[in-house]
C-alpha positions, 0 to 999 in steps of 0.5 A: 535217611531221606534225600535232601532233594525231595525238600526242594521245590519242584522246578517251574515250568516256563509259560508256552506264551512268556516273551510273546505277543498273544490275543487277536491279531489286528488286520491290515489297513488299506494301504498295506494290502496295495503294498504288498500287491504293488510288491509282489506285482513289481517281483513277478511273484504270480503265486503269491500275488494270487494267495495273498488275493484270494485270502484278502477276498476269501476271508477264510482261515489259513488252514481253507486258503491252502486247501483251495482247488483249482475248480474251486474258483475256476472249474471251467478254466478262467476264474468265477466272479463269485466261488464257494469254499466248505470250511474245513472247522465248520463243515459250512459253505461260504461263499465270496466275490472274487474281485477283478484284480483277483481274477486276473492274478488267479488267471495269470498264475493259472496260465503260468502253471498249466493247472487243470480242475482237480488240482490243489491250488497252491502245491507244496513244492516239496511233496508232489501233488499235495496241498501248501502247508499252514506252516508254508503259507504262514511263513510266507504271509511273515514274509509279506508283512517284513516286506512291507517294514510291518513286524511279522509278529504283530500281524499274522495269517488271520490279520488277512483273514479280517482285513476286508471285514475290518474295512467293512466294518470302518464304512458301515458300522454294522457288526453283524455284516462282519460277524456274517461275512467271517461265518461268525455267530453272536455268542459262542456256542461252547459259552453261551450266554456270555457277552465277551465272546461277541466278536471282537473289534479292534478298538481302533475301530470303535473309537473311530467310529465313537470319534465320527459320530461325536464330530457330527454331534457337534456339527449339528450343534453348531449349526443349531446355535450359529447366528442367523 
């Protein structure tokens, strides 16, 4: 006789993304990059104070950001104005300008540790000599995000990663000095041909910048109908 069992459906499997919020991450906006400064500052956090920088300037993935050494952006002892960084998805190097609020907190958080050249950058505090996790570094970015009173599961590592470009973007309207400063290529190199895998833009953006140039559509118009 046949199990009744095996008529049954088999169970349904619960999708890994059910309940969470999933796609692009948005990046921050100017004043929440002074807000977390100005926190971090105002706790001493020097470590911190100098990841969040560097990640701001960098640009680079999470995963390039913990992998930083110390003669990375300072080999000679105090921090470059322009460093080089080989990313570890690409295999290419990028290159970035580190700002000069940048290189003080890399200096300050230098001369606190005592670092020399051939160390990681940010050390894991659990395993000796050895570099900061994704994990760690994404905890505490969820850190600074909560801090701030933002939800730490809207923003994430890469909404760092896209926030200069992203104000960038806001200034120039130029797409391809963003896709170029975030190593971006047009199309995807696995689908190629497909117009959706252009780099996405928040549409904040775009309608900001559809709205700015309406507004100076109709000034131009106005000027040209006004009464003499």
């Amino acid at each position: 006789m046949d199990d009744d069992n095996s008529i049954l459906p088999p169970p349904k499997r619960t999708p890994w993304n059910k309940g969470k919020l999933i796609g692009a991450k948005p990046p921050l906006l100017a004043r929440h990059v002074w807000s977390i400064r100005t926190k971090l500052q105002i706790e001493r956090r020097a470590r911190e104070l100098a990841m969040f920088n560097l990640a701001i300037d960098s640009k680079l993935r999470g995963c390039d950001v913990v992998a930083m050494k110390v003669e990375d952006v300072a080999p000679n002892g105090y921090p470059l104005a322009r460093a080089t960084v080989r990313q570890r998805k690409t295999g290419r190097p990028v290159r970035f300008e580190l700002t000069e609020q940048t290189r003080q907190a890399v200096d300050d958080y230098l001369k606190a540790t005592g670092k020399v050249p051939s160390e990681f950058l940010f050390t894991s505090r659990r395993r000796l000599g050895e570099a900061m996790t994704t994990r760690q570094y994404a905890r505490l970015v969820a850190e600074w995000i909560a801090g701030i009173g933002l939800d730490p599961h809207i923003f994430s590592t890469h909404s760092l990663r896209r926030t200069k470009a992203t104000l960038i973007y806001r200034r120039t309207g130029n797409l391809r000095a963003v896709q170029l400063l975030l190593e971006t290529t047009a199309y995807c190199p696995r689908t190629a041909g497909r117009s959706s895998d252009l780099l996405s833009i928040p549409s904040p953006l775009r309608r900001d910048r559809a709205d700015y140039q309406a507004a100076q559509l109709s000034r131009r118009r106005t000027g040209r109908h006004s009464p003499a």
